[in-house]
N, C-alpha and C positions, 0 to 999 in steps of 0.2 A: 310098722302098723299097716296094714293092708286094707283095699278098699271099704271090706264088708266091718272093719272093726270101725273104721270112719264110719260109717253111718250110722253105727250104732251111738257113736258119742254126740254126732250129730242128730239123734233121735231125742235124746236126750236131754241135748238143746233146747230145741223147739219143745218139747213139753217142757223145760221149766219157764221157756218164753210165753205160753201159751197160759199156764198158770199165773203168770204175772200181768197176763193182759186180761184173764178172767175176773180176779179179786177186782182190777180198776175197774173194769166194767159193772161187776155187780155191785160195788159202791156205789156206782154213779147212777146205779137205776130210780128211778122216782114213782113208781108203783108196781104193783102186782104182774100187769098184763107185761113192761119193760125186762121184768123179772122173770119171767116168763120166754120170751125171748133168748136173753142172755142163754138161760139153759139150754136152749133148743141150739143155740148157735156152739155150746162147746161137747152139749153131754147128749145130743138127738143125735138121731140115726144118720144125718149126712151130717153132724157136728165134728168139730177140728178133734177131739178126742176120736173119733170114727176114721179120719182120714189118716193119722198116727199109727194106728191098729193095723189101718190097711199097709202101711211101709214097712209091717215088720217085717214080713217075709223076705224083703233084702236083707234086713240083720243079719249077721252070722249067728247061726245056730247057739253057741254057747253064750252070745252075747244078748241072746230073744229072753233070756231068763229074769235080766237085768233091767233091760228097757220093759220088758208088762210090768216088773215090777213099781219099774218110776211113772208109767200109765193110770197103772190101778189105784198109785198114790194119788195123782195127779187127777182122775176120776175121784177119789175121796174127798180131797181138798175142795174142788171146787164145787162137789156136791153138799160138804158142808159148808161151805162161804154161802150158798144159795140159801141153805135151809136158816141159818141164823138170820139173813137179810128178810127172808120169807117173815118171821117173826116178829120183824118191827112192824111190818104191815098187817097184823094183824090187831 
């Protein structure tokens, strides 16, 4: 296994770490404006999903396929853990 495929599993990592600190979070919020946040903190423009993105370009080539795809998941997921939570506050 060579350095650039390490990163890529290590990519990987940290977006399922970052997914599991998402859901805690957006459970833990207690209104709108909290809620609100949250998102900005994982799915905004300098959010931890943006900063991931930006590590791809280390990935190896064959292995960037892989990693947007567990990205784009991991963008979904916690786009909808937000929108359901959205809901109770309504």
């Amino acid at each position: 296994m060579n350095a650039r495929e390490l990163r890529g599993r290590t990519a990987i990592g940290k977006i399922n770490k970052i997914v599991e600190q998402a859901i805690k979070d957006v459970s833990n919020t207690r209104d709108k404006e909290s809620l609100e946040d949250v998102r900005a903190v994982y799915l905004g423009r300098y959010g931890q999903i943006d900063d991931i993105l930006s590590e791809l370009i280390h990935v190896e080539t064959c292995a960037r396929r892989e990693v947007g795809f567990h990205i784009n998941k991991a963008k979904n997921r916690i786009a909808h853990e937000i929108a359901q939570k959205e809901n109770d506050y309504l």
